[in-house]
C-alpha positions in Angstrom: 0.0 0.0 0.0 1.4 3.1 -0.9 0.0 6.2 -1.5 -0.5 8.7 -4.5 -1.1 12.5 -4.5 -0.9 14.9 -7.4 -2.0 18.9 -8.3 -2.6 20.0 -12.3 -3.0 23.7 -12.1 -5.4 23.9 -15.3 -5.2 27.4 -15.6 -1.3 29.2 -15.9 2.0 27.7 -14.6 2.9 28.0 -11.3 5.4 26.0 -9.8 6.0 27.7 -6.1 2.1 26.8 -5.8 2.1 23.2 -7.2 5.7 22.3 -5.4 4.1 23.8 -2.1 0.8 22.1 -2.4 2.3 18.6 -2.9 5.2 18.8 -0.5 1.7 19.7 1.4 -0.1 16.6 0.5 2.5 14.7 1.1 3.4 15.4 4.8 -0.5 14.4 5.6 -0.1 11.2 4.3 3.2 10.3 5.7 1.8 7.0 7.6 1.6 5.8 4.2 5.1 6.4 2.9 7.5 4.7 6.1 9.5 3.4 3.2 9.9 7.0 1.7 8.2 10.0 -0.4 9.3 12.1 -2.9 7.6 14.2 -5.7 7.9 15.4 -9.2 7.0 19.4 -10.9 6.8 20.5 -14.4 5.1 23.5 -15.9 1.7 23.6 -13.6 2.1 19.7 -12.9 2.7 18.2 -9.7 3.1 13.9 -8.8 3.7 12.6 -5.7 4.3 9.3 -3.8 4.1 8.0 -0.3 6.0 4.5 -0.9 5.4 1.3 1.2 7.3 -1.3 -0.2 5.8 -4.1 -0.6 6.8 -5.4 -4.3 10.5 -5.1 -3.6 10.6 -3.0 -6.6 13.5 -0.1 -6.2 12.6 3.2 -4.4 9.5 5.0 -4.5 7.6 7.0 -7.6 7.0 9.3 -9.5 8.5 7.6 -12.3 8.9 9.7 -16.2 9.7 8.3 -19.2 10.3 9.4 -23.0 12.7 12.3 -21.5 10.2 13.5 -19.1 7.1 13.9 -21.4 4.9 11.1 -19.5 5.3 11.0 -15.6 3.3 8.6 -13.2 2.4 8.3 -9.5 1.0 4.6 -9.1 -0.4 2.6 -6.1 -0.5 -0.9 -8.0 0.7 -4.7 -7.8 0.2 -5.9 -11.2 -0.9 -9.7 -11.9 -0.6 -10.1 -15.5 2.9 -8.7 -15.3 4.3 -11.9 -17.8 1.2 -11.3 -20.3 2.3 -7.3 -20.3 5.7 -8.1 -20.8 5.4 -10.2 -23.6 2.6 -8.3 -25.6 5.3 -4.7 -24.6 8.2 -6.5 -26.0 10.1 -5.5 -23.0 12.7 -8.5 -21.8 13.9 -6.7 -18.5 11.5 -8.9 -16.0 12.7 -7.0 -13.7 10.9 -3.8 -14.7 8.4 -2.2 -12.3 4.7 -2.4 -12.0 4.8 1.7 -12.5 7.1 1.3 -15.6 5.0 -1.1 -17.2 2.0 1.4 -16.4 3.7 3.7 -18.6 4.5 1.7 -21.3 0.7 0.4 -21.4 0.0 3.8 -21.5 2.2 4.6 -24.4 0.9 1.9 -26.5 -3.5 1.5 -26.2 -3.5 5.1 -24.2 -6.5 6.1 -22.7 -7.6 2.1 -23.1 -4.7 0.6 -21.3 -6.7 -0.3 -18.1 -8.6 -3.0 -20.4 -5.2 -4.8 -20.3 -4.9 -4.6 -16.8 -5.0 -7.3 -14.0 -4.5 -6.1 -9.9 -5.2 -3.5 -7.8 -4.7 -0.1 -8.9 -4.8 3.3 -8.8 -2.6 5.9 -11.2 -2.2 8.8 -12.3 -0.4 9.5 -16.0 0.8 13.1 -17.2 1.1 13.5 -20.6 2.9 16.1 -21.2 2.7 16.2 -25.4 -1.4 15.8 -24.9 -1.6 18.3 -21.7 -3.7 16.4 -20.2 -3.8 13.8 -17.0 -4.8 10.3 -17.3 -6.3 8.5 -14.2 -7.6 5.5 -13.1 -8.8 2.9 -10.5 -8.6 -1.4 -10.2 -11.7 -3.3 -11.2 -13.6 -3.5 -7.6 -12.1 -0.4 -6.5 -9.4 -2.3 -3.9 -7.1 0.8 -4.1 -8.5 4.3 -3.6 -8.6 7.4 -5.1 -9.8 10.8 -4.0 -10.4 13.9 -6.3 -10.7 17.6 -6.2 -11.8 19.9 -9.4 -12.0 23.4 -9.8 -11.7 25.7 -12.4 -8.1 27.0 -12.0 -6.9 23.2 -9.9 -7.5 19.3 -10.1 -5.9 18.2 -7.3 -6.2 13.8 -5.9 -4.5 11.4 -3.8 -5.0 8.4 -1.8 -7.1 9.8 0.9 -9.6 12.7 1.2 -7.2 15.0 4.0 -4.6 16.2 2.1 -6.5 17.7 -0.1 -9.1 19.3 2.8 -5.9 21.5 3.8 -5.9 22.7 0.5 -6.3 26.5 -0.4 -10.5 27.2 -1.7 -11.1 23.1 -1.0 -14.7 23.6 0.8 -15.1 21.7 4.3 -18.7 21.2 3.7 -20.0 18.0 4.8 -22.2 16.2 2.0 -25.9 15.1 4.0 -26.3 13.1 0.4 -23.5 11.0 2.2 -25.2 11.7 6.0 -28.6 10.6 4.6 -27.2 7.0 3.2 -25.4 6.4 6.2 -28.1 6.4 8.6 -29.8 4.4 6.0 -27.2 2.0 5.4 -26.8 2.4 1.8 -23.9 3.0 -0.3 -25.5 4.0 -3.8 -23.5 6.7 -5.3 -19.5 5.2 -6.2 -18.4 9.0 -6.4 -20.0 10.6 -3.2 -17.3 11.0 0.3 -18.1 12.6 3.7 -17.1 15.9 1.5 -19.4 18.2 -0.7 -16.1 19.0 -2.9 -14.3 15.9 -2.9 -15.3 12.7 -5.0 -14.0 9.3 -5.3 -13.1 8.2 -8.7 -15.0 4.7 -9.4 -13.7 1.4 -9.6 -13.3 0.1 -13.3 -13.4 3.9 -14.5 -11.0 6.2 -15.6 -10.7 9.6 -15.5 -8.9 12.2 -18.3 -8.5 15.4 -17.1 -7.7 18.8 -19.2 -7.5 22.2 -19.3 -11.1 22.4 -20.9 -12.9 19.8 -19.2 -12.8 16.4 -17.1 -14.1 13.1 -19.1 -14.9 10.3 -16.5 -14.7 6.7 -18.8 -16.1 3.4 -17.3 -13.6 0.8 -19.2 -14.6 -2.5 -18.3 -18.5 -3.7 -16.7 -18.4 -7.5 -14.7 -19.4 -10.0 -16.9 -19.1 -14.0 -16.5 -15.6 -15.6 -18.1 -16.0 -16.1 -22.0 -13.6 -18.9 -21.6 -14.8 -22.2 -22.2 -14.7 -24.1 -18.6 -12.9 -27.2 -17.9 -15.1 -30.2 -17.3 -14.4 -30.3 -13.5 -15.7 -27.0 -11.7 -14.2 -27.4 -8.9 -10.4 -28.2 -10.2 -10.9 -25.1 -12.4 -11.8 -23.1 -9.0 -8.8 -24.8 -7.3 -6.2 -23.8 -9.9 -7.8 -19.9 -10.0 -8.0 -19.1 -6.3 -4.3 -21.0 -6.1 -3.7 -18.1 -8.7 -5.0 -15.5 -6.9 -3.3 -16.5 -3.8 0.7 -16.5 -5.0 -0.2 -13.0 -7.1 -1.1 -11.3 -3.8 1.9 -13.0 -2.1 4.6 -11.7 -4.8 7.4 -9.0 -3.7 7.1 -8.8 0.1 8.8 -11.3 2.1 6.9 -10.1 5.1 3.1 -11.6 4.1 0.7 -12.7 6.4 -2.7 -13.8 6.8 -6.2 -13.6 8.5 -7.1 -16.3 10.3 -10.7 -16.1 11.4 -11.7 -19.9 11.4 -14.5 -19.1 8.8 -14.1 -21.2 5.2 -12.8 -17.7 3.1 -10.0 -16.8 5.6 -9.1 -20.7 6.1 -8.8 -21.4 2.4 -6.8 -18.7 2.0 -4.1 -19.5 4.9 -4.3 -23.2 3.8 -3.7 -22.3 0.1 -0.8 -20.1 1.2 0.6 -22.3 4.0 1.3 -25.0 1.2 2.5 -22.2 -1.0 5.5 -21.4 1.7 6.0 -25.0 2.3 6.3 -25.8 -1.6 9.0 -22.8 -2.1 10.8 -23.6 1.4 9.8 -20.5 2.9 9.5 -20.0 6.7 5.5 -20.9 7.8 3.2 -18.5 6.9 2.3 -16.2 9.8 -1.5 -15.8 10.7 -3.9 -13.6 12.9 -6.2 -14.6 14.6 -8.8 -13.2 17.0 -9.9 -15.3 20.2 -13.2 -14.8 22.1 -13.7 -16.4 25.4 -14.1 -19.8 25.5 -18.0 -20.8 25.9 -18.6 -17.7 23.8 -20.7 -17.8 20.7 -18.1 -15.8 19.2 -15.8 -18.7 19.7 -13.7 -19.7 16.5 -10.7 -21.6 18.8 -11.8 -25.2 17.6 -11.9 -23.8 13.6 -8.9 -21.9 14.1 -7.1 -25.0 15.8 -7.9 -27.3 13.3 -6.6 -25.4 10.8 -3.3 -24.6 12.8 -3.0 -28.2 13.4 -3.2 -29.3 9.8 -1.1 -26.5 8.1 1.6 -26.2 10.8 1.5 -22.2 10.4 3.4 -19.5 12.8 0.2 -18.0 14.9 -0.2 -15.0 16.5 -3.9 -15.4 18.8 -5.3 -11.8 19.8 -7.4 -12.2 22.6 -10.6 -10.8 22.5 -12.1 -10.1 26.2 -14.0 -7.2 27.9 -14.7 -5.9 23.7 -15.3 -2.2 23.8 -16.5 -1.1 20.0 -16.3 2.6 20.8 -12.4 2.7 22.3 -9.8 4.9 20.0 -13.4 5.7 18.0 -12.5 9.7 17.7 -9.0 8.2 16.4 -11.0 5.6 14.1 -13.3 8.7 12.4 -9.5 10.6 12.1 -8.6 7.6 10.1 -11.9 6.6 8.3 -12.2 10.4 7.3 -16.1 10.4 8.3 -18.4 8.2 9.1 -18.7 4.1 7.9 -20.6 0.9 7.7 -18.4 -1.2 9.8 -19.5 -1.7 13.2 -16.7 -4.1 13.9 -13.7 -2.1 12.3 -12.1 -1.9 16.2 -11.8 -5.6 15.8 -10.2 -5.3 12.5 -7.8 -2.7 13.5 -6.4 -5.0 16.5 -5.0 -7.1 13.6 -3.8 -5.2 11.9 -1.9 -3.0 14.7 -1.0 -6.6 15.7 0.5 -7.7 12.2 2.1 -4.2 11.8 4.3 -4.3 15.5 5.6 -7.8 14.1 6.8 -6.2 10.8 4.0 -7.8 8.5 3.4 -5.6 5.4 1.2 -7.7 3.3 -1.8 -9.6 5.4 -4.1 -11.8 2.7 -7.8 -11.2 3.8 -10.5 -13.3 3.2 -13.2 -10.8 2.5 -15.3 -11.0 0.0 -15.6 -15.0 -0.1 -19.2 -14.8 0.0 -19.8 -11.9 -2.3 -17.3 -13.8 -5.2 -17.8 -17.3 -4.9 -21.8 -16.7 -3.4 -24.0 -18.2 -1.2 -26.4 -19.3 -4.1 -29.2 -17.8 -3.1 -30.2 -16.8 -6.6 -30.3 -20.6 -7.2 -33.5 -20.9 -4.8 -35.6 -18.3 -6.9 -34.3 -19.9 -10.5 -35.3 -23.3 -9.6 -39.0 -21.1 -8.5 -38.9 -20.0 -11.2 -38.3 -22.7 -13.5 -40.8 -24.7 -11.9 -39.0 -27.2 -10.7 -40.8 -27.7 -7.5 -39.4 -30.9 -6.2 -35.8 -29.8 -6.7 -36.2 -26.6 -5.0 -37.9 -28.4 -2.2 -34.9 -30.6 -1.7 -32.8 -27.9 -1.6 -34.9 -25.6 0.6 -34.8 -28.3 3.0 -31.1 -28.7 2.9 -30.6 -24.8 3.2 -33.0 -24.9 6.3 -30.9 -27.6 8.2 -28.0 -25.6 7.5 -28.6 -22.0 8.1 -31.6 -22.8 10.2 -35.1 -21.3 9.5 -38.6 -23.4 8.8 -38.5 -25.1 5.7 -42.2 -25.2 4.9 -42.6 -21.1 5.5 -39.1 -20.5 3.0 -40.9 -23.1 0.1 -44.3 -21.5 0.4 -42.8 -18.1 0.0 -41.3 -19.0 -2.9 -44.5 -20.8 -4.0 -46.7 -17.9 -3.4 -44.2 -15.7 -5.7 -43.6 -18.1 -8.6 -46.0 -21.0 -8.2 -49.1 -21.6 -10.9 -52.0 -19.2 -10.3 -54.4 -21.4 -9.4 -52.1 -22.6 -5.9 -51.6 -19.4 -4.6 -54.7 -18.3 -2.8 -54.5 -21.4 -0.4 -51.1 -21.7 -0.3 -50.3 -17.8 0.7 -52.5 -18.1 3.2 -51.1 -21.3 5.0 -47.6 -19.8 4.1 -48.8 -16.6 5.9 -49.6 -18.7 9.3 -46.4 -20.6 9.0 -44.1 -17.9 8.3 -45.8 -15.7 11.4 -44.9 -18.5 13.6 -41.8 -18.5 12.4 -41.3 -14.5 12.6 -44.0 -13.6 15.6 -42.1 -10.2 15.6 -42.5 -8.5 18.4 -45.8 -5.8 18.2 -43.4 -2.3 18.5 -41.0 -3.9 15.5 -43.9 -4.6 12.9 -43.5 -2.2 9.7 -40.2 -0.5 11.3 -37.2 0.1 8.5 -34.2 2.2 7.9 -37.2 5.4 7.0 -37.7 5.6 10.8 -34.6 6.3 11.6 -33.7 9.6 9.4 -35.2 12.6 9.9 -38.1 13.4 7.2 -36.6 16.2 5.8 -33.2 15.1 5.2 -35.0 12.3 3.6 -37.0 14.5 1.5 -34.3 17.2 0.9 -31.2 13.9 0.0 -34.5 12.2 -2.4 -33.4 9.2 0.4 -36.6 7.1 -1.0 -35.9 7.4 -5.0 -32.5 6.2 -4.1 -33.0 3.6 -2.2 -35.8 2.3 -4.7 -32.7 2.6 -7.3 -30.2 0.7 -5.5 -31.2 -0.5 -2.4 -33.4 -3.8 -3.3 -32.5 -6.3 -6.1 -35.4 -6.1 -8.4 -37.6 -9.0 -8.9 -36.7 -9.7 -12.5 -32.7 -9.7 -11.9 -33.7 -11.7 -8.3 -35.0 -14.4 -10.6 -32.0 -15.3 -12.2 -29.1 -16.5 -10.4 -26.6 -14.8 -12.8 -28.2 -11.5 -12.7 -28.7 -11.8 -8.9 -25.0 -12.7 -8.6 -23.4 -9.6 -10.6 -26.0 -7.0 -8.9 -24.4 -8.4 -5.5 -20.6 -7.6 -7.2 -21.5 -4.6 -8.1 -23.3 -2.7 -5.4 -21.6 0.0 -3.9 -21.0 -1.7 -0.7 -17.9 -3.2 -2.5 -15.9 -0.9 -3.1 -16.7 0.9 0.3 -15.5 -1.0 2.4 -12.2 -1.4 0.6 -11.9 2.2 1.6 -12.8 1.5 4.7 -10.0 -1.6 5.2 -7.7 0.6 3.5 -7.8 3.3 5.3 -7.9 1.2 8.4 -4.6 -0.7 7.2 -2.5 2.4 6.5 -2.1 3.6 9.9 -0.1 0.6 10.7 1.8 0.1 7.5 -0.1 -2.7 6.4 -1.4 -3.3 3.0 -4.8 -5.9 3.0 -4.2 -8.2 0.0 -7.9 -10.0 -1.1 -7.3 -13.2 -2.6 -10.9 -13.4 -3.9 -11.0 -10.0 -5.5 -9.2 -11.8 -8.7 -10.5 -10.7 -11.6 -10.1 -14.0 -13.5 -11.8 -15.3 -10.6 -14.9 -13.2 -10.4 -15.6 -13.7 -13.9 -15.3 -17.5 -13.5 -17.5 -17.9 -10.7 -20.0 -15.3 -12.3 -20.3 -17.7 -15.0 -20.8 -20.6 -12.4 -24.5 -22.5 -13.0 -26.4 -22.4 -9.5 -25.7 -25.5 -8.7 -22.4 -25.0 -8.0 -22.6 -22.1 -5.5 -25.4 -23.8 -4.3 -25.9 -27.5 -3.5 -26.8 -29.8 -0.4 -28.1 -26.6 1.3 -24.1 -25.3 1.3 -23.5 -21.8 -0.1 -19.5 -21.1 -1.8 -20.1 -24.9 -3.0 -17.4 -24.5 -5.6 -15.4 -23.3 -2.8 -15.7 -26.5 -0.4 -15.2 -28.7 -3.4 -11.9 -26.9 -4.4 -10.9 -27.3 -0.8 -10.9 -31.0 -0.4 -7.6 -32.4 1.2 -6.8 -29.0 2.0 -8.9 -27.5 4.3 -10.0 -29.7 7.3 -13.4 -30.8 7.0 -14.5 -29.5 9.8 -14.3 -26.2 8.5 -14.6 -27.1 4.9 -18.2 -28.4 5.8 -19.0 -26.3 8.5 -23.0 -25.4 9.1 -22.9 -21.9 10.9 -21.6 -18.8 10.5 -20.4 -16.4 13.3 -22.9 -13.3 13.7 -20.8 -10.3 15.8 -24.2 -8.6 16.6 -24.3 -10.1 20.0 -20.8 -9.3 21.0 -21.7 -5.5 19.8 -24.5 -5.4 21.8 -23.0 -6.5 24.7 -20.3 -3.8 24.4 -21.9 -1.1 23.4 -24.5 -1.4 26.9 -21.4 -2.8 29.3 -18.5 -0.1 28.5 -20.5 2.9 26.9 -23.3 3.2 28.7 -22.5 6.8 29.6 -21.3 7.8 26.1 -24.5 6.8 25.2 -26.4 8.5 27.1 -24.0 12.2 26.2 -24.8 10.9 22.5 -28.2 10.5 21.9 -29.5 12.5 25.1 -27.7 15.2 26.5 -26.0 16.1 22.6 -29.3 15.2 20.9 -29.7 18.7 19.6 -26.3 17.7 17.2 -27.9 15.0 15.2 -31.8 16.1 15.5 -31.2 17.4 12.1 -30.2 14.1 10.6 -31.9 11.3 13.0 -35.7 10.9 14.1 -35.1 11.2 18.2 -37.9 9.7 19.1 -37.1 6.2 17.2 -33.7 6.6 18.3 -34.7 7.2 22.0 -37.0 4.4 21.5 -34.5 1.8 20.2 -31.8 2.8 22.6 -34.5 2.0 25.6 -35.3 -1.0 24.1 -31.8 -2.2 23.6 -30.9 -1.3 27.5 -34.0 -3.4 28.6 -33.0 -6.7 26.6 -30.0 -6.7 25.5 -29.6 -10.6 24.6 -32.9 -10.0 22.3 -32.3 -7.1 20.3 -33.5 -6.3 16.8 -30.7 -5.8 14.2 -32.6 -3.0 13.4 -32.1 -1.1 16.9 -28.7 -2.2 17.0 -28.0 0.0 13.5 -30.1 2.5 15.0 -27.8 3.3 18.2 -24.8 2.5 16.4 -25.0 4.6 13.0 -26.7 7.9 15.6 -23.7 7.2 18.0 -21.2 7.0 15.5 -22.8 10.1 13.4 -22.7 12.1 17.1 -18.7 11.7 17.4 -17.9 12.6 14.0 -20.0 16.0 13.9 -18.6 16.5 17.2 -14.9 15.9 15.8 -15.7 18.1 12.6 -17.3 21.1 14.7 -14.3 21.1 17.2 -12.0 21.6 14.2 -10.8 17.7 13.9 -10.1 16.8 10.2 -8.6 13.9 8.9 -5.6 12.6 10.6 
């Protein structure tokens, strides 16, 4: 992880201005650079580069070429590297990632992300052309930040630097307040900020004197390739793919360790990797809840330690307080985010930081990628094939729990044959209320009641989420179309930025295994049966895993929720912030929140505690968390 910054005055030269600005930049985003910074000025153009090395490659950017007519700052680890060399003509395999940016560059131009595979995020100066070229990795794994005025374009890695820039407005963006509360990320270009945007994944940016063109160069689409006859040896030979790309340069690479089947594929994959290459065992992180806890992963994690002989590091996990460092967190996140369990997150990474780990493969996104299937349920619906999604409804229900009659008569009462439904929705209405038997104060609650009506209005908070908040029934009835709507929603990329972000402040760079764009497109392409079979989501993923993982966890039922340990924190150690929060500083979030709901769930939550609705949790969290940061932002804080 490094970082990239860079200032195109777009109207007159002025290099006092642009060398101040950057040199600017640079020294707020100095925890991303321990291995060095350094910048680059022409005429009205200025690069710069906070370096963490973590490809081995030689000494940080910017980087020119063609005798200073094209200069680059780049934040990238290239996988196709081999492919790129050959198709360059270039026989130096020792040639950096940045150089070969450049060279891309010089021969498709503005097309050259097409021919990309990694994470990314560039900047190009052209000087022949005047103009900057930009862009960003496929799922948006590496940020980047952007300001345009008339006179100035100014970007970088994160949204700070450029906040302590001359005319940068400070104004915070409700668009982004409203969606919070709501818990929806719809727009890819919206930050905290009115005046700063974030440059999509898969898009590029070309930026001018005249005018800014923003480009998307590549939309997810299943693999064209034709698959080999064994799924799940295809999988295997992919995600074993995926796994030594993110592992290449550093020496120092770690990994997650969580117990679950994403992170424990990817620490088996890469244990045997080390072992293969006579490299010392792979480190991992894990965090350890008390025993008896239904947190506790120890017996997962164990099994996996036992069978792949790796070098662990077990962070214990005891009296969990999710609002401790939190003003620190908000410095970080640069606003306000959807991870209620990014404290957790940040003890492994300050954990693998202090023992000199750069790299740390993290198996997020497992789900997402490889999918739980549950598109499959609605195709076979809708396909008729009644007996088949019975037997697979049943199967789900014995694993991830739930009544198996109520789940097959919803889906009968949605696709079934006209002529079934009006007896059938009404005996699936009795079962599925004694399933549900919500309590009477829940009924017909949702995010609405939580945000104040006229933010809601004044953001159009309904329209949006209408747009991008529910999967439509037509693309819900296919599992392929279900599948790609998950990839791309704008939760994806988000909380990239939020690992990112978190990572940086302890010179860590998260490395996602499944985030492989030969991967994604291969699994996209996937028929339902293989994400989805014997009630087992990630299918593909378990069969791939056989003789690797042990099957304890390869064919392991449940799935951790951290709700319960949030709860319990939140009402044992911040009882008092609480109460500052949303009652004696209500007046600093009545614009944005509905009090009363808030008041309401907050009561609610303090009277049962071990039964409360997911949606009061969000309720106190998102307020709580809302209150700090427009404390932080009032009292003069800014990004850190």
């Amino acid at each position: 992880m490094s970082g990239v910054a860079g200032i195109l005055l777009r109207q007159g030269p002025a290099l006092a201005e642009a060398a101040s600005g950057i040199q600017q930049m640079l020294a707020r985003m100095r925890h991303r650079g321990p291995d060095g910074s350094s910048w680059w000025l022409d005429s009205g153009i200025a690069l710069g580069h906070a370096w963490l090395n973590t490809t081995d490659e030689p000494g940080p950017g910017p980087l020119t070429m063609a005798g200073g007519k094209l200069a680059i700052t780049a934040d990238c680890r290239l996988d196709n590297r081999d492919e790129l060399l050959a198709r360059l003509g270039i026989r130096d395999s020792s040639v950096a990632d940045a150089v070969l940016l450049m060279r891309a560059y010089l021969r498709w131009g503005e097309a050259c992300p097409v021919h990309l595979q990694g994470d990314f995020a560039f900047a190009v100066w052209d000087a022949e052309r005047q103009l900057l070229f930009c862009a960003r990795d496929h799922f948006g794994v590496k940020p980047f930040y952007y300001h345009a005025a008339e006179r100035r374009f100014a970007f970088a890695s994160e949204i700070g630097p450029m906040l302590d820039l001359d005319g940068v407005d400070a104004r915070l963006s409700e668009h982004r307040i409203s969606g919070f509360l709501a818990g929806l990320a719809d727009d890819p270009q919206s930050t905290p900020y009115s005046d700063i945007f974030a440059l999509p994944a898969r898009h590029s940016l070309t930026v001018s004197a005249q005018r800014l063109v923003l480009r998307r160069y590549w939309q997810i689409e299943p693999s064209q390739r034709v698959p080999r006859s064994d799924a799940a040896e295809e999988f295997a030979h992919l995600f074993s793919q995926a796994v030594r790309n993110r592992m290449r340069g550093s020496p120092s690479v770690g990994a997650m360790l969580s117990g679950g089947l994403d992170s424990s594929s990817i620490a088996c994959v890469a244990g045997l990797q080390n072992a293969a290459g006579r490299k010392p065992k792979l480190p991992t992180f894990s965090l350890v809840f008390d025993k008896g806890s239904s947190m506790d992963e120890r017996s997962f994690i164990d099994a996996v330690l036992d069978q792949q002989k790796a070098d662990p590091t077990l962070i214990p996990v005891g009296n969990y307080a999710p609002f401790a460092e939190f003003e620190r967190v908000l410095e970080e996140q640069e606003g306000t985010f959807l991870a209620p369990g990014l404290t957790l997150t940040r003890g492994i990474y300050r954990t693998a930081g202090a023992k000199g780990i750069k790299v740390l493969l993290d198996g997020h996104g497992g789900d997402e990628v490889v999918s739980q299937g549950h598109g499959h349920l609605h195709e076979l619906a809708n396909g008729g094939r009644w007996l088949d999604l019975w037997r697979e409804v049943r199967s789900a229900s014995n694993t991830y729990g739930g009544s198996t009659l109520g789940l097959y008569f919803q889906f009968l009462t949605i696709y079934g044959p006209a002529w079934r439904i009006a007896r059938l929705r009404q005996l699936g209405n009795r079962a599925l209320n004694r399933i549900r038997r919500p309590a009477k104060s829940q009924r017909g609650r949702s995010w609405r009641d939580l945000i104040n009506p006229d933010l809601a209005r004044r953001t159009e908070l309904i329209d949006r989420f209408h747009r991008a908040g529910y999967m439509p029934p037509s693309i819900q009835a296919s599992d392929a179309l279900s599948h790609r709507w998950i990839l791309s929603n704008g939760y994806v990329p988000h909380s990239f930025e939020v690992l990112d972000k978190a990572a940086a402040n302890f010179g860590v760079e998260p490395r996602y295994p499944f985030w492989d764009k030969s991967l994604v497109e291969f699994c996209l392409g996937l028929p339902g049966e293989q994400k989805l079979s014997h009630g087992f989501g990630r299918y593909v993923l378990r069969q791939a895993m056989q003789g690797i993982l042990p099957a304890a966890v390869q064919w392991r039922r449940d799935k951790i929720d951290f709700t319960a340990n949030l709860v319990n924190g939140m009402v044992r150690n911040h009882r008092d912030l609480l109460e500052q929060l949303l009652v004696g500083d209500a007046g600093r979030i009545a614009p944005y929140v509905n009090l009363p709901e808030v008041n309401a769930a907050y009561a609610r939550l303090l009277r049962q505690p071990d039964q409360a609705a997911p949606l009061d949790v969000q309720y106190v969290w998102r307020s709580a968390s809302l209150s700090l940061w427009l404390r932080q932002v009032q009292h003069g804080g800014s990004p850190a």
